[in-house]
C-alpha positions as CSV (number, residue, x, y, z in Angstrom):
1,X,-24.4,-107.5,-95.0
2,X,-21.4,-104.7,-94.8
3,X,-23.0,-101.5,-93.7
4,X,-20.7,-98.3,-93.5
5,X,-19.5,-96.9,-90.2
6,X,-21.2,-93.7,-89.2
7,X,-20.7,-91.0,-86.5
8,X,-21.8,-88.2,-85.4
9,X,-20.3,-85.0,-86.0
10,X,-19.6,-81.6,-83.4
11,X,-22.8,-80.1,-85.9
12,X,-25.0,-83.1,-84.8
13,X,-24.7,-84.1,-88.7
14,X,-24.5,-88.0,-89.3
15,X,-21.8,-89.1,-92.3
16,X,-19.8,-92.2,-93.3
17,X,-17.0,-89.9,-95.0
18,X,-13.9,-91.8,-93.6
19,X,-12.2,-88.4,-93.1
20,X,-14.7,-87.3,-90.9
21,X,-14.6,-90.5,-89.0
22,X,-11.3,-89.9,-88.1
23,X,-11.9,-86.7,-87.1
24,X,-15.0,-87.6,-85.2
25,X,-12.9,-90.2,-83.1
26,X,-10.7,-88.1,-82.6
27,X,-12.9,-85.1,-81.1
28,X,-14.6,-88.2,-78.9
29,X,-10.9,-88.8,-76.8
30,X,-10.1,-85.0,-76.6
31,X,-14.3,-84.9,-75.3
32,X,-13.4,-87.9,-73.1
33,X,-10.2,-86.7,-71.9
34,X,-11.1,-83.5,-70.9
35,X,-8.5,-82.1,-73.4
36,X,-8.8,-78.4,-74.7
37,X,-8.6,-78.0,-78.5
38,X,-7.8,-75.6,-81.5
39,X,-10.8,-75.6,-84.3
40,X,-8.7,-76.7,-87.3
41,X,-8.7,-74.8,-90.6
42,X,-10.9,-75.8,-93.2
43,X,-8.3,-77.5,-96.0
44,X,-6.9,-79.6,-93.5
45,X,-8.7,-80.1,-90.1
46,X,-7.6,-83.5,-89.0
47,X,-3.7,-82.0,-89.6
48,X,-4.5,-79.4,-87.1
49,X,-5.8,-81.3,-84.7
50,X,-3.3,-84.5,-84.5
51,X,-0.6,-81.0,-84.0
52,X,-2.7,-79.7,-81.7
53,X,-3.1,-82.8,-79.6
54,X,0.4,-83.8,-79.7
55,X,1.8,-80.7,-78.5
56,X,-1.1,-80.5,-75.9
57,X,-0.4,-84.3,-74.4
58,X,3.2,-83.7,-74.6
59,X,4.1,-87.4,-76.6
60,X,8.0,-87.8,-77.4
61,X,7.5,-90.1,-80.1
62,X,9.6,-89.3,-82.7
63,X,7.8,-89.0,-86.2
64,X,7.4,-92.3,-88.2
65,X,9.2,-92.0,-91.6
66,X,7.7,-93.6,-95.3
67,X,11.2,-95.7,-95.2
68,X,10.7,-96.9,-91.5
69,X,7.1,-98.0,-92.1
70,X,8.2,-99.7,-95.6
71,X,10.9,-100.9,-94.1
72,X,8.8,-102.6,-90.8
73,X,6.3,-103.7,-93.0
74,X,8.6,-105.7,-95.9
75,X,10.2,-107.0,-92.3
76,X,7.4,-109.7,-91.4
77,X,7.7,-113.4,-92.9
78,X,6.3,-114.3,-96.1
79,X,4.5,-116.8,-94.1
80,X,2.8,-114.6,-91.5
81,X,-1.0,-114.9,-91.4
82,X,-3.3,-112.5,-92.8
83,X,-5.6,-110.9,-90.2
84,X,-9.5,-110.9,-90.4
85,X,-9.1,-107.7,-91.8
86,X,-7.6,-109.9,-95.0
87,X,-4.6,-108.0,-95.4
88,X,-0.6,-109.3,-95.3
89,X,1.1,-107.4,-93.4
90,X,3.9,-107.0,-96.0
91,X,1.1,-105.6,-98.5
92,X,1.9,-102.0,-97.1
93,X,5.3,-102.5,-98.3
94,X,3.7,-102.5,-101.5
95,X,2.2,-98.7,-101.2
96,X,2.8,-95.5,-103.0
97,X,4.8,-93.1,-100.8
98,X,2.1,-90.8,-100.7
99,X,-0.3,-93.9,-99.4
100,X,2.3,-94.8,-96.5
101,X,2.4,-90.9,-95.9
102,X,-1.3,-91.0,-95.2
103,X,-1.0,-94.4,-93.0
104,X,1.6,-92.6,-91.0
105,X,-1.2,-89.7,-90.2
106,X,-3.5,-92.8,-89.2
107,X,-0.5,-94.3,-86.9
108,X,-0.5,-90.7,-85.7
109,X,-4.4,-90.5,-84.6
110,X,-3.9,-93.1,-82.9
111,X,-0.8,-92.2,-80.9
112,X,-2.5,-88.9,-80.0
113,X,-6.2,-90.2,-79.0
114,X,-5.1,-93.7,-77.3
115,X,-7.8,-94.8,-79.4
116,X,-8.3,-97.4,-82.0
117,X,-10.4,-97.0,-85.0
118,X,-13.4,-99.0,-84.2
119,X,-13.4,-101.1,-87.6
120,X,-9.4,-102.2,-86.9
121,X,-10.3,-103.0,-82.6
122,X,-10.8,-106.3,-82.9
123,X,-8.7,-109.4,-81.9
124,X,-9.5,-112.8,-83.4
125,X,-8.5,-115.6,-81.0
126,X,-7.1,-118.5,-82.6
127,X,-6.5,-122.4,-80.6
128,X,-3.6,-124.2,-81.3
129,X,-2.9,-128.1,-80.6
130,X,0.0,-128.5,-78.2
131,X,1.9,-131.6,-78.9
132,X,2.2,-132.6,-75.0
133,X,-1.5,-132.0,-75.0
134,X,-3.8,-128.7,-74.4
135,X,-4.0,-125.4,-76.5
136,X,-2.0,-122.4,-76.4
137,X,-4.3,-119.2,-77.8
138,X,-3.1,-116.5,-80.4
139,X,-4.7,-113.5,-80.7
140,X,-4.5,-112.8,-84.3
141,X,-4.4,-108.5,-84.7
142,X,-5.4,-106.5,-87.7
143,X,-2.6,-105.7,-90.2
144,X,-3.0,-102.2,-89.2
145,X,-2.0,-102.6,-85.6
146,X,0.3,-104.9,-86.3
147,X,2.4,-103.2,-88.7
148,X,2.0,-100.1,-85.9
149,X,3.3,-101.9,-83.2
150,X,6.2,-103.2,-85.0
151,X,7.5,-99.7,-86.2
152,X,7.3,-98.6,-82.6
153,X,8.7,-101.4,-81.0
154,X,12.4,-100.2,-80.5
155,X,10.3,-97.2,-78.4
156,X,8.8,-99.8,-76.6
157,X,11.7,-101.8,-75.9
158,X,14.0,-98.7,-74.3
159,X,10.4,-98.3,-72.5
160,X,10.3,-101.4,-71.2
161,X,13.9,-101.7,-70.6
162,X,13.2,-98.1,-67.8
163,X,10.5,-100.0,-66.1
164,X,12.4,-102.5,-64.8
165,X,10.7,-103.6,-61.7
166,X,10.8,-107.0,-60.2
167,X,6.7,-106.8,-59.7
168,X,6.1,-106.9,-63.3
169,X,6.0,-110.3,-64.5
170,X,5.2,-110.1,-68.2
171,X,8.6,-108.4,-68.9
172,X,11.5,-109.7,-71.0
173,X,13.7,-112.8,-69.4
174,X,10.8,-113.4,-66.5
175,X,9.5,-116.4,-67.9
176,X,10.6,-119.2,-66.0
């Protein structure tokens, strides 16, 4: 049976209140990281603190916008699987732009703490029938990172494109 997600909070206080999760999470990278925080104001800590920590690590990812993330999201096929998670990827071109707005803070999160949400860290590994014989496995992602890594792929791309090397053999054009 589905049991909520619970964590521990800086007052030793258990809860299941997703924003706290977040927050939570979040507080367990800067703990793990060594990095120095701001306490966040009361209205709005986990806004604070995502600031806080991308000014403090120093990221140059540009901002995701509502229209990019609508725009990657309406992007995969029609016939693209659903994840275990049970969502189409394309569903999130479906959501308000207040609901995308809030996504984007989640994308964010994760940018800042290198950290997955626990509930969306999961890869289901799927076999698949060769025709000359053997299988070839997929690792089928939640919808979440999915949809994430597809808005930041361009980033990724001029990334990859910088690193170059001849040592690294899962890169672009080095399949034989």
């Amino acid at each position: 049976p589905w049991e909520p997600t619970t964590t521990l909070m800086r007052d030793g206080v258990v809860t299941a209140n997703p924003k706290h999760l977040v927050q939570a999470e979040l507080d367990k990278g800067i703990r793990e990281w060594a990095v120095e925080t701001i306490h966040a104001e009361e209205e709005q800590p986990w806004r604070h603190d995502l600031d806080d920590c991308i000014s403090t690590l120093d990221l140059e990812l540009p901002p995701l916008t509502v229209a990019e993330v609508r725009s990657a999201a309406a992007s995969f096929s029609r016939y693209t699987c659903t994840g275990k998670d049970g969502f189409h990827v394309r569903h999130f071109s479906l959501l308000s732009d207040d609901a995308l707005q809030v996504l984007i803070l989640l994308f964010m999160s994760v940018e800042c703490s290198a950290m997955m949400p626990e509930q969306l860290d999961f890869v289901v590994a799927a076999l698949i029938e060769k025709a000359a014989g053997g299988y070839r496995t997929v690792g089928l992602f939640c919808s979440f990172y999915r949809l994430w890594t597809r808005c930041r792929r361009a980033l990724v791309d001029v990334h990859a494109r910088s690193c170059d090397l001849p040592f690294f053999a899962a890169a672009k054009g080095k399949s034989p």
